[in-house]
Phi, psi and omega in degrees: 000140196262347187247141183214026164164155174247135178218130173275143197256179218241124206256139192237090173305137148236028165115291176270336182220190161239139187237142172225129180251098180303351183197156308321139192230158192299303181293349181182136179237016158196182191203134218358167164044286184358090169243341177204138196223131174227111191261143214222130188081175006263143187228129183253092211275168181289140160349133190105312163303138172187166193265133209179092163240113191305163158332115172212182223242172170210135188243116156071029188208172164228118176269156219223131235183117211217070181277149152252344166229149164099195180214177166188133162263138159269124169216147182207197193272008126319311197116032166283147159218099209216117193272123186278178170186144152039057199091334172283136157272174152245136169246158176211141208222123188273322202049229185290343161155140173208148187247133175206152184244179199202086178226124146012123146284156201307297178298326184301320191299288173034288210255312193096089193303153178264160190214133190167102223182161165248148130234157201204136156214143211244130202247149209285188182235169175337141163088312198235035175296333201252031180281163171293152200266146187213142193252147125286140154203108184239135198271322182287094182242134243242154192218121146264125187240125196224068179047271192257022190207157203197125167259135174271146181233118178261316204234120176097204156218104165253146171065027162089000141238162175240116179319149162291335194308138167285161185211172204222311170242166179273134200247165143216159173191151188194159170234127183248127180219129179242142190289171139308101173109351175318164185182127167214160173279114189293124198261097181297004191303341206265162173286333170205145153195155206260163143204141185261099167282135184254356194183124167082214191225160183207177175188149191206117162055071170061000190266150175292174173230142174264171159338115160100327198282155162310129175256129182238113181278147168275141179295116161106012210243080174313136174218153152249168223218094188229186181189120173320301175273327230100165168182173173216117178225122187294099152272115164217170181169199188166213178287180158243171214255136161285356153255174187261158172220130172256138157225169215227119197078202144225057168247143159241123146189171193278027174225102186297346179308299179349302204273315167312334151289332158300307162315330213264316190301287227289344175279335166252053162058041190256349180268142180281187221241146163262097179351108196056039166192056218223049148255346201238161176199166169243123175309108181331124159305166154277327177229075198282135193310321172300067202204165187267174202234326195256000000 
């Protein structure tokens, strides 16, 4: 079997829109670098309306930020200011720790923000948990183009390119969009990798694939990858990590001490403020949406 789990994600009404999140899950909490992976959209909110994610804080890990529709401003306790859009990653690498915020730009409220999107976070690997946190935004993203089918490579190498993008531990992440009747190969090199359909339809090596789920492929497993109607479908993995990782929040690391010290920094104000956007904060849960199962 080239598929070897399904994992259905865990869907977050939030009114104007739904977030559905596939990692971390009871059954598996990562899929190479992978620990939380969330697809948002697509949506069209009212006038007025925006996406207002307050200042909160991130530990030992990297978010990874992938729109197909819409904008986001990013700020962040360096003094980053980045507007995401399109075709752009954001990469934002917490290490020992950094707090940011994620809100609506003026013209999407304006407008009626579009919300249509990836969030991803990526876990730092042994040795480079505790780096200094450092922001990206690389805009050159590299296109593999095949007649009816056409890949962006945000992360790694695939089809025989390589992303600009930094990666810490080795990766792939790609957004794949097929035409009708479209067709590409899935690049078996990696130690564990996933696929998501986010639009339309797809199918690998002829099984339908559903909507939203995580597909998780056997290692070493030529596949293909087509789709009848069209489709947009997310391939990510990478190495896979031989410690564990936890996570609690929006904290990761391979020390629940760790994370308990995070906790403790972000309640007594120890992390720093992010520059023009330092009035507002989002509070430690009791129960967070967010948590490792093991």
């Amino acid at each position: 079997m080239s598929i070897i789990q399904t994992i259905t994600p865990t869907t977050h009404d939030l009114g104007d829109f739904k977030v559905r999140r596939v990692l971390p899950a009871r059954e598996r909490t990562m899929v190479g670098p992978f620990i939380f992976v969330d697809q948002f959209g697509p949506a069209q909110l009212d006038i007025g309306k925006a996406m207002d994610v307050r200042p909160h804080p991130h530990i030992n890990l990297s978010t990874v930020t992938w729109l197909f529709e819409g904008a986001i401003d990013h700020r962040d306790s360096l003094g980053t200011f980045s507007t995401i859009r399109p075709g752009q990653v954001n990469l934002m690498t917490a290490g020992k720790g950094i707090v940011h915020s994620e809100r609506s730009p003026q013209a999407e409220r304006d407008a009626g923000a579009r919300m249509y999107g990836m969030q991803t976070w990526l876990a730092l690997p042994d040795g480079q948990e505790e780096i200094d946190p450092a922001f990206e935004a690389v805009a050159d993203i590299p296109l593999v183009e095949d007649g009816c089918a056409k890949a962006h490579i945000i992360m790694g190498t695939l089809w025989g390119k390589t992303a600009a993008t930094t990666t810490h531990a080795e990766t792939i992440y790609a957004e794949i969009v097929l035409a009708a009747g479209g067709a590409i190969p899935i690049d078996a090199e990696a130690d564990e990798r996933a696929v998501m359909v986010v639009g339309g339809t797809a199918e690998l090596d002829g099984v339908v694939l559903e909507p939203y789920k995580l597909t998780v492929l056997a290692p070493g497993a030529p596949m293909q990858l087509t789709s009848l109607e069209g489709g947009r479908v997310m391939l990510l993995g990478g190495e896979a990590f031989t410690t564990k990782r936890h996570a609690w929040w929006n904290f990761v690391s391979s020390s629940r001490d760790r994370i308990n010290q995070a906790k403790d920094d972000w309640r007594e104000g120890r992390f720093p403020k992010v520059p023009g956007d330092s009035e507002e904060f989002i509070p430690i849960p009791g129960a967070p949406k967010t948590v490792s199962h093991s």
